[in-house]
Structure formats: C-alpha cells, structure tokens
N, C-alpha and C positions, 0 to 999 in steps of 0.2 A: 250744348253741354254734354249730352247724351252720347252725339257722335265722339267728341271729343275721350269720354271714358271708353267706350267701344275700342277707341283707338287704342287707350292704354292697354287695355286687355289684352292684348293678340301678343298671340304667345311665336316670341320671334326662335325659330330654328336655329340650334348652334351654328350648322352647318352655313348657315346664310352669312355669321357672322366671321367666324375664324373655321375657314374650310381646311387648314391644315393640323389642327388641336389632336392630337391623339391622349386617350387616357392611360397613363403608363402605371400599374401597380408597383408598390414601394417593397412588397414582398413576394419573392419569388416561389410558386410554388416548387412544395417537394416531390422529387423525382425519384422511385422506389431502386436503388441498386440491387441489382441480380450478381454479385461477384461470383465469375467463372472459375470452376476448381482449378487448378494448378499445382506444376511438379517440379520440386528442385532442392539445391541446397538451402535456398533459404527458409521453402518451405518444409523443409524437413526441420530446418533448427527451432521453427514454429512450435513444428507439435512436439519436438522434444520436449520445449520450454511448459506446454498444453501437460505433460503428462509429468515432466517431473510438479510441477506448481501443484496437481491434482493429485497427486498420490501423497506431498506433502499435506495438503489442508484437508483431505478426507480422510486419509489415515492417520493423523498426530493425535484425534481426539479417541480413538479407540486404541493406543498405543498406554500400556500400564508401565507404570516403577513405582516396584516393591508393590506396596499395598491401594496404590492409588493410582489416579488417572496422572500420564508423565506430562502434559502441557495443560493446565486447569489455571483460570485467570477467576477465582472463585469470588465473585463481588458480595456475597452473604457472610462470610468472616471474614473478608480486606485480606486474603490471602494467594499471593500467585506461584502455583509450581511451574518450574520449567527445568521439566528432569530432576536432577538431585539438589536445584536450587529451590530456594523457599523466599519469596519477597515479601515485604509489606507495605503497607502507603509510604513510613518513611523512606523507602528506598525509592521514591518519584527520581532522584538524581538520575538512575539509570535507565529509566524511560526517556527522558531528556535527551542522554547522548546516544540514546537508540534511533532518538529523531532525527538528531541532529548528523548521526552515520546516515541515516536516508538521505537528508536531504544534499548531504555532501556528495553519496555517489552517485545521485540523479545532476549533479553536477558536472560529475567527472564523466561519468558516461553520455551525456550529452555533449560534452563539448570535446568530446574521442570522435562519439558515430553516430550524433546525431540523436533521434527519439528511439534509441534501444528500448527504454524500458516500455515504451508505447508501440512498438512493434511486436514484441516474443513475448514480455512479460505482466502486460496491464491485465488485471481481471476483466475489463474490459473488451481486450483482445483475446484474452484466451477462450473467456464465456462467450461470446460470439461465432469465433470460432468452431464452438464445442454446437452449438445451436445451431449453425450453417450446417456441417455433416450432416447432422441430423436430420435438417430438410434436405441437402441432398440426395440424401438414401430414400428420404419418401417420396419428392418429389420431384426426382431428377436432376441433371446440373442446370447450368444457366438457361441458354432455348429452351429445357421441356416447361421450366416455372416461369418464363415469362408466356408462356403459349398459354398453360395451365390458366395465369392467372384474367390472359387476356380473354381466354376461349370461355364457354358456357360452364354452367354448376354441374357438370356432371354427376352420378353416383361415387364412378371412379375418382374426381378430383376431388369430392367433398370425403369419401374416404380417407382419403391420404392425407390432406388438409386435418381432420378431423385428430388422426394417431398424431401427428406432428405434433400438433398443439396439446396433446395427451403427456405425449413425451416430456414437450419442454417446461408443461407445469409439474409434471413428477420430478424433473433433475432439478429444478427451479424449488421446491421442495425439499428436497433431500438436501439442496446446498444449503437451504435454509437451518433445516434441521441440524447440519452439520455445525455452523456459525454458531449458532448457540450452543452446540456443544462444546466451545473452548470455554465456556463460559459455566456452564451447570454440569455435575459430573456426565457426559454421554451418555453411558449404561446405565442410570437413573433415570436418565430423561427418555430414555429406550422403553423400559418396561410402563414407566408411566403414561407414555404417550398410547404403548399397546394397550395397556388398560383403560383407558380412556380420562386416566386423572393429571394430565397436561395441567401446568398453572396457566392462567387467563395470561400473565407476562408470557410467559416462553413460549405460548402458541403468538399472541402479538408481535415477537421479534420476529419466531420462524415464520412466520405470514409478509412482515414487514421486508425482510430480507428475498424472500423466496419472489416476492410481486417486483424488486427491485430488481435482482435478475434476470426474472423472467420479461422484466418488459427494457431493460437495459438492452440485454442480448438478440432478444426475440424482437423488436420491433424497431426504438431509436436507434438502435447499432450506432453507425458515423454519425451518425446527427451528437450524440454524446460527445464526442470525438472532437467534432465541428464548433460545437454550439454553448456546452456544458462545460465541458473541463477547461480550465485553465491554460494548462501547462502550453497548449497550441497556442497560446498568445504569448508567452512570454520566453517560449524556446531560443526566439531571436535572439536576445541577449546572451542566450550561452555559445552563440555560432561564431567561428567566425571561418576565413578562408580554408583555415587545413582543417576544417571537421569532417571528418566523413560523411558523404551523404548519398542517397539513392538520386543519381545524374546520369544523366540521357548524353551523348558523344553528338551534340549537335555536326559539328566539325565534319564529322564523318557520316552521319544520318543525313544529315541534307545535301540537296533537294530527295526528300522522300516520294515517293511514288512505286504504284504494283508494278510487276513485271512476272514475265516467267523465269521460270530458274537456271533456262539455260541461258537467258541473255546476259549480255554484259553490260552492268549500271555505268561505265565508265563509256559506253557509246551511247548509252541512253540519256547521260548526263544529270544521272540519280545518285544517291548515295547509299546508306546500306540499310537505312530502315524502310520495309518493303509498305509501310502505311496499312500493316494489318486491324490496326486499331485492339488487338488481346489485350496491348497493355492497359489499355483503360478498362476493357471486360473483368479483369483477374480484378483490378484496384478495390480493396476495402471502403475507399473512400470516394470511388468515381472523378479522379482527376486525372488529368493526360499529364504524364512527366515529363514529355515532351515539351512542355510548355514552361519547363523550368522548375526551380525548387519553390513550392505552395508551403502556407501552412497547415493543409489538409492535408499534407502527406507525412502517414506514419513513422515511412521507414520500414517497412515490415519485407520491402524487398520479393514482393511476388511480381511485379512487371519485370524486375532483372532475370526471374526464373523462367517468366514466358517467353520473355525476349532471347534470351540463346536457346531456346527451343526452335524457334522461328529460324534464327542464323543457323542452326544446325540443320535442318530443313534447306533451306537455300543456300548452303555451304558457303557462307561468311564467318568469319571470326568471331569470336561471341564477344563481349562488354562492350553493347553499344549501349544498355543500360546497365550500371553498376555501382560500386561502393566505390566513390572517389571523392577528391576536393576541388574545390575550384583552384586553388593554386595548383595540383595536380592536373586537371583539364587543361591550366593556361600553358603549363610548362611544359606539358607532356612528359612527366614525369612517369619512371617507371613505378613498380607497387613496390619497392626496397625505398627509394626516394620519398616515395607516398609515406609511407609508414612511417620513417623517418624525423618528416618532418611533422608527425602526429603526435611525437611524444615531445614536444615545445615545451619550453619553460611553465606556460600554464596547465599543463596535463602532471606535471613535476610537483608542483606546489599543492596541488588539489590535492597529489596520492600522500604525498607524504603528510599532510594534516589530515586525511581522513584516517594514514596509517597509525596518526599516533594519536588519535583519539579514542580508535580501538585497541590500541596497545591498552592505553591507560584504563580505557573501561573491565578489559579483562585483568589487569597489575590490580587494581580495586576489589575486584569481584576474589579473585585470588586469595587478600589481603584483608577479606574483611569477618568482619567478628559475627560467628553465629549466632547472638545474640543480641537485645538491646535493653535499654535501661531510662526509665523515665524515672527523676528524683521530683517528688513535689511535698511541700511542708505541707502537715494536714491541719487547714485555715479552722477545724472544729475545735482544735487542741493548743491554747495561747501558750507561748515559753511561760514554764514555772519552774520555781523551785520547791524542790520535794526532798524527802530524807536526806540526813549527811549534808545538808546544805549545798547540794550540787544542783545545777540547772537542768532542767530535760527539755527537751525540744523535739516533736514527734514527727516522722516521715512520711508518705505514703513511697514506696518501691513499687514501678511495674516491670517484671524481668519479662521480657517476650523471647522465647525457646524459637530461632530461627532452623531448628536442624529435626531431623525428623527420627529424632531419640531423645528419651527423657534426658533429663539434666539437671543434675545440682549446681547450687552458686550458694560459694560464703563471700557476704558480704564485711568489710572492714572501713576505717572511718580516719580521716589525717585531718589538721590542719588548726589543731587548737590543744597546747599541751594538757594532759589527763585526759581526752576527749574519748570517752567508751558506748559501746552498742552494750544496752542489758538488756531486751530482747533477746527473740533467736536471731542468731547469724548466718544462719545458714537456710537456704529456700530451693523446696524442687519444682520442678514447671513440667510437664508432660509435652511430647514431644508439638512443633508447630502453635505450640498457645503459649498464653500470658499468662502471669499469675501475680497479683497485688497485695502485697503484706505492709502492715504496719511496722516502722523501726521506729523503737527509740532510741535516742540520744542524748548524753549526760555527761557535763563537763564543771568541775571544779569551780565552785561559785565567782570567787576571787581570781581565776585564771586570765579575764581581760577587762577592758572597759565596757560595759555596759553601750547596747549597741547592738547591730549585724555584724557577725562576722563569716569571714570564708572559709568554707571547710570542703571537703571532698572524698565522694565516698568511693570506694575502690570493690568493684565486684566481677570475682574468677570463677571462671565455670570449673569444676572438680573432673569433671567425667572428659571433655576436648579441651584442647590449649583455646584460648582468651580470657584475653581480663581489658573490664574497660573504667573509666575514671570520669566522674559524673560531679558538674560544681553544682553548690548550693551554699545556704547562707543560716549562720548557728545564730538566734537571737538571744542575747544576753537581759535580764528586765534590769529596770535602776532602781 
C-alpha cells in the first residue's frame, strides 16, 4: 500500500510527458518607441497645425472684450461669452449643432484623407509632439536615447533625464492651468493662485488635467492611439477605396533590398525601396507601411517625409510612400485623376449637409433675440376677484438681459377682450442678468366662461430691436 502511494507521489516532468508544449503568453509585452526626428512637407504641416492649435488655446483665455475675459464658459452664473456673444443654458440647442458640425467634419475629413484629424490635429498628437522635442533637445534624437536608456545612470544621463521630466510637469502644468481658465476668469485665477488662495476645485481640475497630459503625452503616447481611443476602430467604416491614405508603391518597391547607389536595381533585380528600415524609426506608432494599411497608422505622413529623403539620396523618384488610394495604386492613376475621383458623390453629400447646418446655426445666431422671457403664474396668489368686479390673476416675468448693456422692456398683454397689466409695465435688467418681477393681470368679470383661458404676453426691449410673445393661461373662478 505504501509502495503504491509512493508511486502516486512522484512528481512526473512535463517534459517527459508532452516534449513539444511551449508556454505562449496571451499578452505581448510593450516595446518603448524611440520615434526618429524627421524633415518634410508633412512634417512641417505638423507643427504648423502644433503652433496654430497652441497659440489658439493658450492665448484665447488671456484675450479681453470690452471689460471681460472674450472666451469665458463661466459655470458660477450659467453664463458663456464667446466674443460679443452671451449664452445661457437655454441656448443648449447650439452646443448640439456645435457637436453635431464635429462629428460631421470628422466624417468628411476622414472619408477625403483618411485620420487627418489624428495626424496634425489630435491633442493627442500635438501634446506628444510638443513633449518629443523636448526630450529631444535634452536627450538627443533616436540612437543617443535608446543608448542613454540602455547604458548606465550616469550623472550626465540622470541630469537630463531629471530637466526633461522638470519640463514636462511645468508645460503639463501650465496646460492645466490654462483649461481652467476658459472656465474661471484667467487673471483671477492668476493672482489667486500667486497668492496662494487657489479654490480646492480649480487646483483639482488644474492637477486633474496637468497629470492627464503629462502622462498622456510623456509616457502612453501610441499606446493611447492603439489601445484608448476609439476612433482607430471604427475608421474603417468611413474608408473606402478612393480615401486617401499614407500607401507604400509595392509595385515598384519590390523586391526590396540594400545596394550601393551607383548600382542598378533593375540588374540587381530590386526594386526601389533600398530596405533602409527610417520608415519604421520616424513612425509614431512603430508600424512598418510597408506592410500595408494598419489601424495603427495615423496618417501623420512622417515615413512619406523620410522616404523621399532616402530616394533623393540614392537618386530615384520620390512617392514610393505617399498620399494615395487604392483605386489610384490599382489604376495608376495620375494625382489630377486621384483627386478627381476624391470628390465622389459621398464627399458631396457630407459638405453640403455639414454646409448647411452651419449656414443655419449662424442664420439663428444672426436672428436671434437678445433676450429671454420665462412666464410663470404665481401658484402663491389663486385668480380672484378684486374692485370693479374685474378678475386679477398674478405673474411671475423672468426677463434674462442676453446683451452686454442695460436694457429696458415694456411689457403688454392680448388675448382676452379688456385684458389690462396695473402693475408696472415696464422693467429694466442690467446688462448679462435677469431680473424677476411680479405682473398683474385684470380682465373684465363677465368677459368669458369661467375657466383657463389663452392669453399672451408680448415683451419689446426699448433700447435694441426684439420683441418676443410668451403663452400662458388667464384663469377665470366660477
């Protein structure tokens, strides 16, 4: 019996059993990209896009009209300036088609050129960006920080290492700082942060925001890209053959292989990509184009910059990577062709419903009354009848002052013959605010059946052209 348990015991060797088992992990580790600087057209329209995007969002909040800050989304009184416009919650309609213009041109411009906006203009890509230079100035281009990173702690490496990360928490910082300035007046939030009386919220956000930056940009960079956002999954659906996209000339790139420059690929029986491997060095995202259209790739068009670098170097033709379609690749169409057939019936349809939902949001914005008008019965004060046997029925008026000048408004009353305001009629609101008055209302006893009736009060601003027409309901007692 003894022997017999002995036996179970023994502890048998996988190897003995299944000698060809390998254990394979289901998750791949991550591999740090070093993206190699790069010089071109495309990445010139980069930082254009880097500098125009940053001189709007850092500078709009220290930008004044008249006596205030001119872009303030002030959530403490529900009021939003944008320039010499004044919003309030009930104007949600025009957030709406503000959304609704985004998501239309992220439509249009994807199914033109592919992930534009995810190339030149993602905060994403621009913060990233902006945070690359930055290490590259401390600590060199690609080689010297993958050397750096693999080599010993130096002095000198933990120096540089040390400013970098100095850096990117002060710009990580200041973007913070910035964000919540469209929000709290800026130069308020300026002097109070100097003096150290920050509210617990707006150090919260600017912390909130500044940690999402800085570890957005500074650390998951493509992994964001990859892994987070969306939009790389469902790009697909807005592609189709004539979109433009950053595409490799197989055709003509294969069979790839080194050579010297003065040899000829056509006895070598090569084609014109020399297998330098830049294009994958420069990649944001570490994907070889070569290998066809990923959904890891931006778009952003830095392996097209390096690659006619390269052809200019070994004096071949440059777009062996470039902005084309696949129906273009297949035809060998020229780029008049290409274009051509870019503007298809659905690039048509897109512009012209995105054009006229802009039209209409500015025809509105154009046409709309600087003012607003809430009528409500006041439920403290039952319809009675009072002197002269007439009915009274009492109001509450909220006149909200949408313009940034006081303003008077006489108010007037239809819709029930004799039907008169004895109250005052007339109400002034200082500029940007509301002001709530009591009206009464008094109409001839015997004027209708006993009951609710429809009435409608008519209130014109005195000082700018509107007048707006407000229903409500006259109660008669029995």
């Amino acid at each position: 019996m003894n022997a017999k348990n002995n036996e179970a015991k023994k502890v048998i060797p996988i190897t003995a059993v299944e000698p060809d088992v390998q254990m394979v992990s289901l998750y791949a580790a991550h591999k740090k990209i070093y993206p190699k600087s790069v010089t071109g057209v495309f990445s010139n329209w980069r930082w254009i896009m880097v500098w125009v995007t940053q001189i709007i969002f850092y500078g709009l909040p220290w930008l004044e009209w008249g006596q205030r800050q001119a872009v303030l989304f002030d959530l403490s009184v529900r009021r939003f300036y944008i320039f010499g416009l004044v919003l309030y919650p009930q104007d949600f309609i025009y957030l709406t088609g503000l959304m609704i213009i985004a998501a239309l041109s992220l439509f249009l411009f994807t199914a033109v050129a592919g992930r534009l906006w995810c190339g030149y203009a993602c905060p994403q890509t621009v913060y990233t960006e902006i945070f690359l230079w930055i290490e590259k100035k401390l600590e060199g281009d690609r080689s010297a920080r993958i050397r750096r990173d693999e080599g010993p702690m130096t002095a000198e490496t933990f120096a540089r290492k040390a400013g970098k990360q100095f850096l990117w928490i002060a710009f990580a910082f200041w973007t913070g700082f910035t964000f919540v300035g469209y929000f709290v007046p800026m130069r308020e939030m300026a002097g109070a942060f100097l003096g150290g009386q920050l509210a617990a919220w707006e150090f919260f956000w600017v912390f909130f925001y500044a940690f999402a930056t800085y570890g957005n940009a500074g650390f998951m960079r493509e992994q964001v890209c990859l892994h987070m956002c969306p939009y790389a999954r469902f790009q697909s659906a807005m592609f189709d053959k004539d979109t433009l996209i950053v595409t490799y000339d197989e055709e003509r790139g294969e069979p790839r292989g080194a050579r010297s420059k003065k040899a000829d690929p056509a006895k070598l029986n090569l084609g014109s990509c020399v297998d330098c491997g830049l294009c994958v060095q420069v990649c944001p995202t570490g994907i070889d184009i070569r290998n066809g259209l990923q959904y890891q790739c931006i778009g952003c068009g830095a392996c097209a910059d390096v690659c006619d670098t390269v052809m200019d170097k070994v004096g071949y033709a440059r777009g062996l990577v470039k902005y084309s379609t696949e129906n273009a690749m297949a035809n060998k169409w020229t780029p008049k062709q290409t274009l051509r057939h870019v503007l298809r019936p659905r690039i048509l349809v897109y512009t012209s419903i995105l054009l006229g939902i802009v039209l209409a949001i500015f025809v509105s914005l154009a046409m709309r009354t600087p003012f607003k008008v809430d009528v409500v019965r006041d439920r403290g004060v039952m319809a009675r009848v009072v002197d002269a046997g007439k009915t009274e029925n009492v109001y509450r008026l909220q006149v909200m002052n949408a313009t940034e000048a006081d303003q008077r408004y006489r108010i007037s009353v239809t819709g029930l013959p004799g039907l008169t305001i004895t109250s005052e009629d007339t109400v002034s609101v200082k500029s940007t605010e509301a002001n709530t008055v009591p009206v009464r209302v008094q109409a001839p006893f015997e004027v209708a059946k006993p009951g609710s009736h429809e009435i409608h009060f008519e209130i014109e601003s005195l000082d700018s052209p509107g007048k707006l027409r407000e229903k409500s309901t006259f109660m008669i007692p029995q």
